[in-house]
BASE-940641 format. One line per 5 residues: number of its first residue (from 0); their letters; for each residue x, y, z of N, C-alpha, C. Coordinates in pm, 1 decimal. Example, Ala and Ser with C-alpha at 12.3 -4.5 7.8 and 13.67 -1.06 7.14 Angstrom:
BEGIN
0) as) 1319.0:-569.0:780.0:1230.0:-450.0:780.0:1320.0:-330.0:780.0  1285.0:-225.0:708.0:1367.0:-106.0:714.0:1290.0:3.0:787.0
# end
This chain:
BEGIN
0) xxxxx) 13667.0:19897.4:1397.7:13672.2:20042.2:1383.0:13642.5:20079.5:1238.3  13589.9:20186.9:1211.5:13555.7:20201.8:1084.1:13625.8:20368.0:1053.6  13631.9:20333.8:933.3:13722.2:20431.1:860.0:13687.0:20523.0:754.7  13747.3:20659.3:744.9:13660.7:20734.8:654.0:13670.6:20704.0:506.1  13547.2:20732.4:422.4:13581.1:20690.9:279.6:13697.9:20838.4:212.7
5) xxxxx) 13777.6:20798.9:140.3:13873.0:20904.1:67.7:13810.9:21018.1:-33.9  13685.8:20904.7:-67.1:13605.6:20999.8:-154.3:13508.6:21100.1:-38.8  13427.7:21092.1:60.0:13363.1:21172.4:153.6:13429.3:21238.9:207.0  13617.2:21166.7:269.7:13689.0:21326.4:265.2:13731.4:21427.7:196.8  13716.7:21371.3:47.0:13765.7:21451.8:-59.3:13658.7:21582.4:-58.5
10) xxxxx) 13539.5:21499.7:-49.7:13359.5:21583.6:-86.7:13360.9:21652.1:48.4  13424.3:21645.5:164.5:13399.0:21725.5:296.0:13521.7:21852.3:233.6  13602.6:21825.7:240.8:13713.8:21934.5:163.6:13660.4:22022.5:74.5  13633.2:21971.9:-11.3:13592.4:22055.3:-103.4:13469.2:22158.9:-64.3  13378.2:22117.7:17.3:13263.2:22179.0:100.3:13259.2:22277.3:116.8
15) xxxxx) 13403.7:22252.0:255.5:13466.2:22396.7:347.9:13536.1:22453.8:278.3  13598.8:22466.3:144.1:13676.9:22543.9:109.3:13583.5:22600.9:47.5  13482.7:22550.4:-39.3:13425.4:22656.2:-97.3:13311.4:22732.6:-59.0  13277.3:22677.8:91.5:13223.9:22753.9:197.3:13294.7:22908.1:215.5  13449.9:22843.2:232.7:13516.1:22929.0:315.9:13557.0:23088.7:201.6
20) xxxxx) 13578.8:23042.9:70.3:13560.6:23099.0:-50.5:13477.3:23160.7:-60.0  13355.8:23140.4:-47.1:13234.9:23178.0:-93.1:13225.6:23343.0:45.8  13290.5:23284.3:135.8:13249.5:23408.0:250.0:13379.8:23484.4:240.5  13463.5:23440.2:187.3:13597.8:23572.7:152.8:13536.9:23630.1:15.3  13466.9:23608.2:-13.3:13455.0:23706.7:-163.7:13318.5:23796.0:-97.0
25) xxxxx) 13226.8:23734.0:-22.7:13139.0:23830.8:15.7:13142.0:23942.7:153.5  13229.8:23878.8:208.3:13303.1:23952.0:328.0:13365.0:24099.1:288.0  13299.6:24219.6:337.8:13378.4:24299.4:215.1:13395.7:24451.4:384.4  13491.5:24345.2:448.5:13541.6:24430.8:567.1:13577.5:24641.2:560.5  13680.3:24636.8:400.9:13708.0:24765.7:408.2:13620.7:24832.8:357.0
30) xxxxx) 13511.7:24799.8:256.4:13395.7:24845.0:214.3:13301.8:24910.3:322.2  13274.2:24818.1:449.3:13186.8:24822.1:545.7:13257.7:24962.9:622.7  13374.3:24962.0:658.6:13444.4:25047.8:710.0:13448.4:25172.6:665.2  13433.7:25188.7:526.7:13455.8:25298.1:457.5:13273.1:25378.4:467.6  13202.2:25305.9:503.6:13060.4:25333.8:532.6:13013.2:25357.0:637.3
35) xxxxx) 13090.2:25317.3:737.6:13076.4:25358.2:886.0:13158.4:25502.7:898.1  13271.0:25530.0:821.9:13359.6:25608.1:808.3:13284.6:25778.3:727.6  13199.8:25737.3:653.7:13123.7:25821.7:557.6:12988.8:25868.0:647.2  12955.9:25812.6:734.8:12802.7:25805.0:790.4:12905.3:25915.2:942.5  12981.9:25899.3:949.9:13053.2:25999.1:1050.6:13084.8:26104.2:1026.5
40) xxxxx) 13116.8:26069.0:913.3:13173.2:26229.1:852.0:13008.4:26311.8:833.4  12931.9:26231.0:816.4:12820.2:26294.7:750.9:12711.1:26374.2:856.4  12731.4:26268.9:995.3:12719.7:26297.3:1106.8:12764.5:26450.6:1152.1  12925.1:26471.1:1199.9:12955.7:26578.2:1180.3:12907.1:26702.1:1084.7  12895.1:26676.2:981.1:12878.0:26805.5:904.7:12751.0:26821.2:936.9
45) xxxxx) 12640.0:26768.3:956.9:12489.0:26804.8:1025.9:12521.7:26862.2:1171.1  12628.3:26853.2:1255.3:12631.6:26929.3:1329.4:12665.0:27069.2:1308.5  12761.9:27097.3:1246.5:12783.6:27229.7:1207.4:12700.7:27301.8:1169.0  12745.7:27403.2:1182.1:12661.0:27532.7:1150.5:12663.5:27538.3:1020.2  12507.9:27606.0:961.5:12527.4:27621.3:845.5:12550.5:27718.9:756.1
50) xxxxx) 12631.4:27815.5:805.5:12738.3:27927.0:756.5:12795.8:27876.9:654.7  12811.6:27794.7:573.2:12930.0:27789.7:484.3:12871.8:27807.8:328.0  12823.8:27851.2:302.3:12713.2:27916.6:196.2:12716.6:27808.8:105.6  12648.6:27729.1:144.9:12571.0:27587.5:65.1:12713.2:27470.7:96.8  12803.1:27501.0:70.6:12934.3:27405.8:97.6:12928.7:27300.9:188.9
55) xxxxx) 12879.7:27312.8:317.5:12850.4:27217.6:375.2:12701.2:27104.1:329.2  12616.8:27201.0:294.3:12500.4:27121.7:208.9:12536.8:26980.0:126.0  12616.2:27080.1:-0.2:12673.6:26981.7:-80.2:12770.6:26885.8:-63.7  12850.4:26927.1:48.2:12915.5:26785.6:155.6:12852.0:26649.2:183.7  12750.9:26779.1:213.8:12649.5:26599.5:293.9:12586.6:26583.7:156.6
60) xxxxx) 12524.7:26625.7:75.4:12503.8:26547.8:-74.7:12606.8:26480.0:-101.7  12720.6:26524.9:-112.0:12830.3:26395.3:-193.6:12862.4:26289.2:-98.8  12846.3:26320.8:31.1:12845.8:26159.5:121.5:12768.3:26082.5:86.4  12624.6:26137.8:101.1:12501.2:26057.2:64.4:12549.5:25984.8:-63.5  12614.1:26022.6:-173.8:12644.9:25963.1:-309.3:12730.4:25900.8:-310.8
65) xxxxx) 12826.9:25911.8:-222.6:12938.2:25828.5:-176.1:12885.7:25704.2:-138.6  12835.3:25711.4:11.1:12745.2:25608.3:33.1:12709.2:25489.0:-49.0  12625.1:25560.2:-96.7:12530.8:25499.1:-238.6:12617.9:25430.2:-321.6  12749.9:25440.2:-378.8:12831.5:25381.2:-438.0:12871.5:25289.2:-387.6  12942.5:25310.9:-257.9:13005.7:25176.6:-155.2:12901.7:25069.5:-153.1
70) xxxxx) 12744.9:25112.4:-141.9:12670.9:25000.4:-86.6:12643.9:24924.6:-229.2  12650.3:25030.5:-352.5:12649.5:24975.7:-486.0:12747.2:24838.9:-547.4  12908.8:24889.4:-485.2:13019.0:24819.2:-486.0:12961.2:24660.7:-403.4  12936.0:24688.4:-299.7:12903.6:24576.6:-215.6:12814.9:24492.3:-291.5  12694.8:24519.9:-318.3:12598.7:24482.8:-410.7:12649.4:24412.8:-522.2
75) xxxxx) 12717.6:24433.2:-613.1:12796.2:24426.9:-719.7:12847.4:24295.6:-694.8  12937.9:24311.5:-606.7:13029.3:24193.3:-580.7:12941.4:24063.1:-514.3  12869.5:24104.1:-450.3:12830.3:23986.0:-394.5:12720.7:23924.9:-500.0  12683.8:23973.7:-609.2:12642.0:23919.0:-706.4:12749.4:23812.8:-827.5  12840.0:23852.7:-760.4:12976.4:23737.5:-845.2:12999.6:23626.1:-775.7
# end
C-alpha cells in the first residue's frame, strides 16, 4: 500500500486554502445585492410618472452613480 508524502499533503493544503481565500476575498455577495437592490429601485422610478419636477430624474441619476460606485468597489477589491 502506498502512502501519502507529508510534504504533497502539506502542498495540497496549502492549495485549497488559498484557493478557498482567494474566492472569499473576491466573492463580494452584499456588494452584488446592493446592485440588484439599486437596479430595482431604479426600475421603479422609470415607472412613475414624471410629475415630480425633475426629482425623480435626478433619482435615477444618483442610482446610476450609485451603481457605478458599487461596481467600482467590486473592481477595486478584486484587484487586491
Amino acid at each position: 500500500m502506498r502512502t501519502s508524502h507529508p510534504r504533497s499533503l502539506m502542498l495540497g493544503g496549502a492549495i485549497a486554502t488559498s484557493f478557498c481565500i482567494g474566492y472569499a476575498l473576491g466573492a463580494q455577495p452584499h456588494m452584488d445585492e446592493a446592485i440588484a437592490i439599486l437596479q430595482s429601485a431604479r426600475a421603479e422610478l422609470g415607472k412613475a410618472e414624471p410629475n415630480k419636477g425633475g426629482h425623480r430624474e435626478k433619482a435615477i441619476g444618483l442610482i446610476d452613480q450609485a451603481i457605478g460606485e458599487v461596481r467600482a468597489g467590486i473592481a477595486f477589491a478584486a484587484g487586491h
